[in-house]
N, C-alpha and C positions, 0 to 999 in steps of 0.2 A: 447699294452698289450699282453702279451704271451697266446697261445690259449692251453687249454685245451683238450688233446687228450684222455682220460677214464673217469672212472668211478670216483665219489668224494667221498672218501672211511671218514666217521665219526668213528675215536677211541679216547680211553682213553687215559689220561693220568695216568700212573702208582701213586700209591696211595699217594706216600711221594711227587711226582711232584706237584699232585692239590693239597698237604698241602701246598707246599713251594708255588705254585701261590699264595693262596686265601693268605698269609700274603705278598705277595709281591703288589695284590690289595687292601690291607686295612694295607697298606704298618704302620711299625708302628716308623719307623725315619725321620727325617726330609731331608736328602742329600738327594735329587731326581736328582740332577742334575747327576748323577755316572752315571745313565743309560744310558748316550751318550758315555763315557769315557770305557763303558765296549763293545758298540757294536763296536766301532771304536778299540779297543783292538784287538778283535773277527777279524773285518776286517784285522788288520796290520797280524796276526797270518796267516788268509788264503793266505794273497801275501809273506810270505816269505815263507810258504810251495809248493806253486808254485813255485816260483822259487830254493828251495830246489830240487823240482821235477824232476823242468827240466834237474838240472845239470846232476840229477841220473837216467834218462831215456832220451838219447834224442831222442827219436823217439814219446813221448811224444805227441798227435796233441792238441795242447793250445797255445792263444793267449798270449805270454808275452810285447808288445808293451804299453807302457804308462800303467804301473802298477799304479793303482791310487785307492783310499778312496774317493766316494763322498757326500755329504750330499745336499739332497735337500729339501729344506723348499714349504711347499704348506698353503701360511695361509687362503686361502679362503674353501680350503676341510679340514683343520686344520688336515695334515701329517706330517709327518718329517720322512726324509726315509736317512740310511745310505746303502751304495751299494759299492760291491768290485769286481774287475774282477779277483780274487783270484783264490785256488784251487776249491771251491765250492763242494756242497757234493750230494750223491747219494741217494736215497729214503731210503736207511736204515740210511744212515749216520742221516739222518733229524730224525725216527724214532727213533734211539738207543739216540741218542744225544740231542735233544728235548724233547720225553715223557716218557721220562725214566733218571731218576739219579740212575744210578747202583753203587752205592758207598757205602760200607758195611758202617755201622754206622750211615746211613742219618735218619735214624727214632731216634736216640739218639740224633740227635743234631738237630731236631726239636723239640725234646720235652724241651732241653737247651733253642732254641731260645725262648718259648714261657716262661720259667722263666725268662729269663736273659734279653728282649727286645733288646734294639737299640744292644749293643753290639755284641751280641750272633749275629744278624738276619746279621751284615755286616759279620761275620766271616764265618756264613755259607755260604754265596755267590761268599767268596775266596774262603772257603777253596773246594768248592767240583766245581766251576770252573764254574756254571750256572749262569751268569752275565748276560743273553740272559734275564732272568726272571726280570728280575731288570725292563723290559722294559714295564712291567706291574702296575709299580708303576706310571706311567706319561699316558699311552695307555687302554681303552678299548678294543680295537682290534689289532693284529698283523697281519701283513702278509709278508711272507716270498716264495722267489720265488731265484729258485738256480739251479745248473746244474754243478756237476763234471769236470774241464779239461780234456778233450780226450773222451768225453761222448756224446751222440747225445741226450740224453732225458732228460728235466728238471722237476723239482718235484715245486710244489707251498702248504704252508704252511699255517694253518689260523686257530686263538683260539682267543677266547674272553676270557678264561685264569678260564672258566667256570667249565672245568673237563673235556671237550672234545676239541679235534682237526679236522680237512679237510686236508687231504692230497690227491694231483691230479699229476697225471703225465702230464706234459707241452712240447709241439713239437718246440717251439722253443725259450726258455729261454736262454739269456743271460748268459757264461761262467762266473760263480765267485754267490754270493750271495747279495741278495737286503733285506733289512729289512726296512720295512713301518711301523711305528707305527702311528696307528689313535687318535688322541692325546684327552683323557680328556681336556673337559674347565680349561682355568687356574683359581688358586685359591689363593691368597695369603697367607690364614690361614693353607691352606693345601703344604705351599709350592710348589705350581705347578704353575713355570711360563709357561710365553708364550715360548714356545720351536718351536714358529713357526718364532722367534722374531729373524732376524738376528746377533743382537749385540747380546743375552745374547748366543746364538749358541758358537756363535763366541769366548767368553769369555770362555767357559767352554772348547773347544779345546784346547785353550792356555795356560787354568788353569791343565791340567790334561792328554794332550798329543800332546804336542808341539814338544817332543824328537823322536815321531813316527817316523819310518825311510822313512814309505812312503809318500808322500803329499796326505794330509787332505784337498779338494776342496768343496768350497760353493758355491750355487748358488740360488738366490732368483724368484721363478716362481710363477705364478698362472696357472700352466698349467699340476699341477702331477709331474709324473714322466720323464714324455717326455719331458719337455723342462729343458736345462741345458745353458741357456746364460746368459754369463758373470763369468765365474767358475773363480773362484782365490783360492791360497792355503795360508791355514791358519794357517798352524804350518813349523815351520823352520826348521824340520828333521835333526835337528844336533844330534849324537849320545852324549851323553853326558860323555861317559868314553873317547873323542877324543877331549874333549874341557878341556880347563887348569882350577884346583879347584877356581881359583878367577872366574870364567867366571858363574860358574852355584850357583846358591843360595840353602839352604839348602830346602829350597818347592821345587823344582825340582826335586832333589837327592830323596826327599820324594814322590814325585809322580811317577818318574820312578820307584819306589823299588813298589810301590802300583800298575802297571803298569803290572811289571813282574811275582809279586808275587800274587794279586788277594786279598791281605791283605788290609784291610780298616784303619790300625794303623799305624801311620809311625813310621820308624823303630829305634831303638835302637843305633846302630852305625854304619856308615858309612865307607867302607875302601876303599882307590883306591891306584892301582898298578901301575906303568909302567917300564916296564922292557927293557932294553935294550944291546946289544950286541950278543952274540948266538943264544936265543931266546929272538925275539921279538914280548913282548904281554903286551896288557892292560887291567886292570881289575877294576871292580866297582862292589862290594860288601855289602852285607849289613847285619848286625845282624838283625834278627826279634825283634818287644820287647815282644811278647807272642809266644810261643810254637802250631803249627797247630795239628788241632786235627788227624790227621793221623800220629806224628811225629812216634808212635810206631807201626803201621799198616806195615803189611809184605809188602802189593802191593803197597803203599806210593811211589811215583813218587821222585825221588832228584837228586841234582847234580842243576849245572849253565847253563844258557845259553852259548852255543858255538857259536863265528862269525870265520869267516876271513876275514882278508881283510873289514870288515865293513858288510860284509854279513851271514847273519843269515843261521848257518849251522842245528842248533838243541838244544831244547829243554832238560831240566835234561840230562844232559852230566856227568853221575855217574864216568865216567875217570878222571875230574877233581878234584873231590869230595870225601873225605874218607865217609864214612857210617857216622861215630860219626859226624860228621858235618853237617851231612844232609838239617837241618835247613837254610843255606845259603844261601841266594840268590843274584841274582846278572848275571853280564855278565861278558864270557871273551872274547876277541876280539886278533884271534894268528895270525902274519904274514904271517907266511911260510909252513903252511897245506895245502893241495892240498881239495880244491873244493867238492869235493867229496868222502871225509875223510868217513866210517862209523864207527857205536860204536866197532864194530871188531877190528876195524885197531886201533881204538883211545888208546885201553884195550895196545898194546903194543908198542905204539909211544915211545920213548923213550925222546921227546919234550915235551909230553903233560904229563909224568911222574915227569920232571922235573918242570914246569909249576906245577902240582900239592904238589909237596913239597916245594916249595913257596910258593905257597896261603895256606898251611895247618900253615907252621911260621907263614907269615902274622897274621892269624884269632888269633892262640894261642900268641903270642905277642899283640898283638891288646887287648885281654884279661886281658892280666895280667898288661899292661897300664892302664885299664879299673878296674882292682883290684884293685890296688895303689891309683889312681888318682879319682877315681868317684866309692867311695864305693857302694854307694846308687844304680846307674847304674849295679853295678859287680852283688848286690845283685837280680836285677829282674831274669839276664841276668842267673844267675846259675841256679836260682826256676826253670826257664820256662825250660831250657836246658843240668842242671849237668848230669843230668842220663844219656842223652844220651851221654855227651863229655865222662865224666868214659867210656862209652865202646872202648874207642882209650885206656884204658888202657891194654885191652887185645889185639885190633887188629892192632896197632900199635907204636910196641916196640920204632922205632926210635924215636919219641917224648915224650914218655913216661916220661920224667925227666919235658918237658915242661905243661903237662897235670898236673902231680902233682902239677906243682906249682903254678896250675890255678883253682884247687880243694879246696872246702869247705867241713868239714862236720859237722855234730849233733857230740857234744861231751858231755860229765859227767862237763866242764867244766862250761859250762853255759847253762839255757835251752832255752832258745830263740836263740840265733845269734850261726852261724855256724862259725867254726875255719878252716884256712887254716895252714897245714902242717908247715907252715913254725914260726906261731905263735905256735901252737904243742908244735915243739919241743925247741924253746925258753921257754916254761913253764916248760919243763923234769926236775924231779930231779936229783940230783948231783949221777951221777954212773949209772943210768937208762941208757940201754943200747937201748930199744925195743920203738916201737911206740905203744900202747896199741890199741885192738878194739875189740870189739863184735857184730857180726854179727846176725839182727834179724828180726820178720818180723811189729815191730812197735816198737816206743821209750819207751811205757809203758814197753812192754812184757820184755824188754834190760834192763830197770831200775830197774825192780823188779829182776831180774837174780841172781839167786843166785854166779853166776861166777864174779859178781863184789865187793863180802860182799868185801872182802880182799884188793881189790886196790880201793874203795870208803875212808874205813877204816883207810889207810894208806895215804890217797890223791892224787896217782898217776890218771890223766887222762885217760879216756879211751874214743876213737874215736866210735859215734851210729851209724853203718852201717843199713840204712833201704831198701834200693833198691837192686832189684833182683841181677842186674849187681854187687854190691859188693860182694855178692857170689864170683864170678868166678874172677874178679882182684883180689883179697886180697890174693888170693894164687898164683897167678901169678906174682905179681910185689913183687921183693926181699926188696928194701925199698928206703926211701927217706934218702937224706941227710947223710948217712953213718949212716943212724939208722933204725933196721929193724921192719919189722911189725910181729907182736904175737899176736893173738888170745887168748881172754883169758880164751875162753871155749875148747884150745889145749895143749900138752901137760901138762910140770910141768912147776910153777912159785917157781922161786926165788925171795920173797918179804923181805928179809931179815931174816924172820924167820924159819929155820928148825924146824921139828918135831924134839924132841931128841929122842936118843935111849934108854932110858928108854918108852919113850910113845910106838914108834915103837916096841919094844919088850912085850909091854901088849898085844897090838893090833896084835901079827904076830899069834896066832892060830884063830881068828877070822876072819881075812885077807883072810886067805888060805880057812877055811871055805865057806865063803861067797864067794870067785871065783868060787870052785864049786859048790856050789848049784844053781850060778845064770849065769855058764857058757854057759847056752843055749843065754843068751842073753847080757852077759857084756864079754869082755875081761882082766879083772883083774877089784879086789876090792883093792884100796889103800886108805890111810889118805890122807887127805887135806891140804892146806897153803892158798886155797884164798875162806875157809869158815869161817864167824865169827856167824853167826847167824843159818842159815840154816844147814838142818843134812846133807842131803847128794848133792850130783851135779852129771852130767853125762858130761862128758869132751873126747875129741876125741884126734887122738895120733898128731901130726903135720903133715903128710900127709893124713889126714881123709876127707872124703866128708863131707861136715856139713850136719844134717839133713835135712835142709831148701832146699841146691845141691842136695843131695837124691830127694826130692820131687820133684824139675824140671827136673832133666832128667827124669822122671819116666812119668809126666805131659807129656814130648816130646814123652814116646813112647820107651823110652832106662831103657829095663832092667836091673838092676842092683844087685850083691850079698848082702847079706845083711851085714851092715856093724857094728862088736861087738863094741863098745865104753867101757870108763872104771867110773864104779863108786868109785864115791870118798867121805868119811865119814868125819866127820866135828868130832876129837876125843874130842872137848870137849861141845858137844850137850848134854844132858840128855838123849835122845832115843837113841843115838849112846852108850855113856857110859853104862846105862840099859840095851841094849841090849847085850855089853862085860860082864856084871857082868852073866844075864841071863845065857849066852853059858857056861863061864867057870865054874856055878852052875849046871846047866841041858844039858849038849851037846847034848844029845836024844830028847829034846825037842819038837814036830812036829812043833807047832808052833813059833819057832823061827825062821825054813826057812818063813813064811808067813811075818814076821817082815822083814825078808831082801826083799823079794817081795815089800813089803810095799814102802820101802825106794829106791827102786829103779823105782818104779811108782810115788811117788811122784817129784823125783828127774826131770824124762820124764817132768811131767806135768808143771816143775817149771821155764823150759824153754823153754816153747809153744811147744812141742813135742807131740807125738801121743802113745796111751798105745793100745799094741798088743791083750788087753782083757780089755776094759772099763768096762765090769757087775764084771768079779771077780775080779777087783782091787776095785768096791763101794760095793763088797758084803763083802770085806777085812775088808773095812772101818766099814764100820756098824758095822759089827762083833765086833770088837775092841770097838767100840764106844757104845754098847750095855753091854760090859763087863765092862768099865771102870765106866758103872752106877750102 
């Protein structure tokens, strides 16, 4: 037993840590078995960071000889302890890393897990990477005893998972870390076998991390920790992206993705690469079938594991990985990288670039197979992930043609099921030139738009863009299939009907009019073509920031001019016409500039926009509404 050199210091655990304990001891799902699956994880992570270590330090002083995973069963003290001669960690490491979940959003997704139960509670154990906790569900006591590689002093760890910890500094602690867990009586109602029980040990390695790269050794003692006779290994550390698709069964593929990803759901779809000739590399990939909840967090960890050679180089390897993809998980395993690659070097490899637009086809092919072939699948796969694939519309042009054709959206078409581009524009009528869309920040607010009376009216299609990221593509990408995209709160539309010039010449001294009186804030007053109901709209010119763009850069921090829009009058409304008769009877009027005010705030408010004076646009109102009594 490691002796103890100071003082035994009692702290807290940070506040969201003893939420997430006390449900991981009155644990509220039934897998208990994970808790071995997650510290043997934990362990495979510390020996290949060692040995990452070493390549990148050799003066390094650590044991690398018989890198090994051991589990030792103790059923007469009823333990079960996993130990790794890893990289092992230093008194903060244990501190920051233990009594602390530093992870923005962990008080939100505890207050999830306690709506959501079973589900929720496995997602927060992926997603934020504390599997360590899990080991509370099977243990009243923990104890943990570790020591840095190249470190002389070891730390010893110990919670009853009460609200407080013991942390001691140890003189001669074993290189790597030991995890004891003092095992609750089994229970069968409560799920908790004997975990002191060789065979069901035994079976939960095989079930859950067979593919480990390092040997997983058992040994059955009544003697603690100290005695380990008769060690045998119990997972066959075959990498599984190096064994041919008939060899590994789809549990496998689904426990490795569960493995590397920390995800308690197996996943969506499966992809494996092998590539050969200039660059050789193999890969095994995986679609999530739910979205983690940090996919849109700025500090959000992504990218694939990187090997060589079969050796584990690093963690979210973001080189391999476009951003919009982030979601991906999986390994790649490259030939001919040198050992001691870092993320620097990888940014400009010119192998690991090509390597990347491979797997970036791959994923987008894989999808659009997945579109055709397994609608049902296409459609989880878009919900949990479209937002994010759309931003490869902005950040990478080269694909751009394959992204659209792997896009769904909310259309006027139907209101339930989303349309892919490609159906779109097999609906277009005969001569339609444009792909229609309106940009908004919910389907109600789009539906009621006054921007669509005219092409509802007419039955042209028009695509509901509701996410942020539509903003910023819709004006970037020229268009799909040799038909472009038109906004149809931009420019002028040609619906087939002109204004004639008889109407245009009642309306040209009121036009002129109402430009300037309301030139503080519109860029021209014109007649309409895609008004049928509503009097008037506010419509921007075709290179215009929409207002919705306006409010995010602004959100960012990025000043901006202010940008005039043009109002446009619906010449056969009654308030519009009234308001023509009005001018050309009383042009002096005062109150007639207050009508065009009028119509111009309403127009604002008609497309979820923002009025520069909300009391005198309802003091407008009233007014009016007072007189007309």
């Amino acid at each position: 037993m490691a002796e103890g050199t100071g003082t035994v210091e009692t702290l807290e655990f940070q506040s969201e840590a003893r939420q997430l304990l006390q449900l991981m001891i009155h644990s509220i799902y039934s897998n208990k078995d994970i808790f071995l699956r997650e510290l043997v994880s934990n362990a495979s992570d510390a020996l290949d960071k060692l040995r990452l270590e070493t390549y990148r330090d050799k003066d390094l002083q650590a044991d690398t000889d018989n890198l090994h995973i051991e589990i030792l069963l103790d059923s007469d003290a009823r333990t079960l302890t996993v130990r790794d001669n890893g990289i092992g960690m230093s008194r903060d490491d244990v501190v920051n890393l233990i009594g602390t979940i530093a992870k923005s959003g962990t008080a939100d997704f505890l207050r999830k897990l306690k709506e959501s139960k079973e589900s929720a509670g496995q997602d927060l154990i992926g997603q934020f990477g504390v599997g360590f906790y899990s080991s509370f569900m099977v243990a009243d006591k923990v104890t943990l005893v570790t020591r840095r590689a190249g470190t002389d002093e070891g730390v010893r760890w110990e919670s009853t998972g009460e609200g407080t910890y013991t942390i001691e500094s140890l003189s001669d602690a074993p290189q790597g870390t030991s995890v004891t867990l003092h095992l609750k009586p089994a229970d069968d109602e409560d799920h908790l076998y004997d975990y002191t029980s060789p065979w069901k040990v035994r079976e939960i390695v095989k079930r859950y991390s067979d593919f480990i790269t390092w040997p997983v050794q058992m040994a059955k003692t009544g003697e603690g920790e100290e005695g380990s006779a008769g060690l045998e290994t119990v997972n066959s550390m075959k990498a599984l992206w190096a064994r041919s698709k008939d060899e590994v069964s789809d549990e496998e593929y689904h426990e490795f993705y569960k493995h590397i990803s920390h995800d308690w759901t197996d996943p969506l779809e499966t992809v494996r690469m092998q590539a050969e000739g200039t660059f050789e590399y193999q890969a095994l990939l995986f679609l999530p079938s739910r979205a983690p909840m940090d996919l849109f967090m700025r500090d959000a960890k992504r990218g694939v594991q990187l090997y060589v050679k079969r050796v584990f180089i690093m963690d979210d390897c973001e080189a391999l990985m476009p951003n919009y993809l982030r979601f991906v998980k999986g390994v790649v395993d490259a030939q001919d990288l040198s050992l001691n690659v870092s993320r620097e070097i990888l940014q400009q490899d010119r192998q690991i670039r090509a390597i990347r637009r491979r797997l970036e086809k791959k994923i987008l092919s894989t999808v659009k197979t997945m579109m055709t072939e397994e609608p049902e699948k296409y459609a989880t796969f878009w919900s949990e992930f479209g937002r994010a694939v759309k931003e490869g519309l902005i950040d990478d042009p080269e694909n751009r043609e394959q992204i659209l054709e792997i896009s769904s959206f909310a259309s006027t078409h139907h209101a339930e099921k989303p349309t892919s581009l490609r159906d779109y524009v097999s609906r277009m009528k005969e001569g339609q030139e444009h792909i229609y869309y309106l940009t908004g920040d919910s389907r109600t607010t789009i539906e009621n738009s006054p921007h669509l009376e005219a092409f509802r009216a007419k039955g042209y299609e028009v695509l509901i863009l509701t996410d942020p990221v539509d903003e910023m593509w819709a004006d970037a990408v020229s268009g799909f299939d040799g038909k472009t995209f038109q906004s149809v709160a931009k420019g002028e539309v040609d619906l087939g009907d002109e204004t004639s010039e008889e109407k245009k010449a009642e309306y040209e001294d009121l036009l002129k009019w109402m430009s300037a009186t309301l030139s503080d804030t519109v860029k021209e007053v014109r007649l309409s073509s895609r008004l049928t109901t509503s009097p008037s709209c506010i419509v921007g010119d075709a290179g215009d920031l929409t207002p919705t763009l306006e409010k995010m850069y602004r959100a960012m921090g990025q000043e901006l001019p202010p940008v005039k829009r043009v109002l446009e009058l619906n010449p056969d409304h009654a308030l519009v016409t009234g308001l023509r008769k009005a001018f050309a009877e009383h042009p002096e009027d005062a109150s007639l500039a207050e009508t065009a005010e009028l119509l111009h705030g309403m127009a604002l408010l008609a497309e979820g926009g923002e009025l520069s004076d909300p009391s005198r646009f309802l003091n407008l109102v009233a007014d009016r509404a007072a007189k007309a009594l």
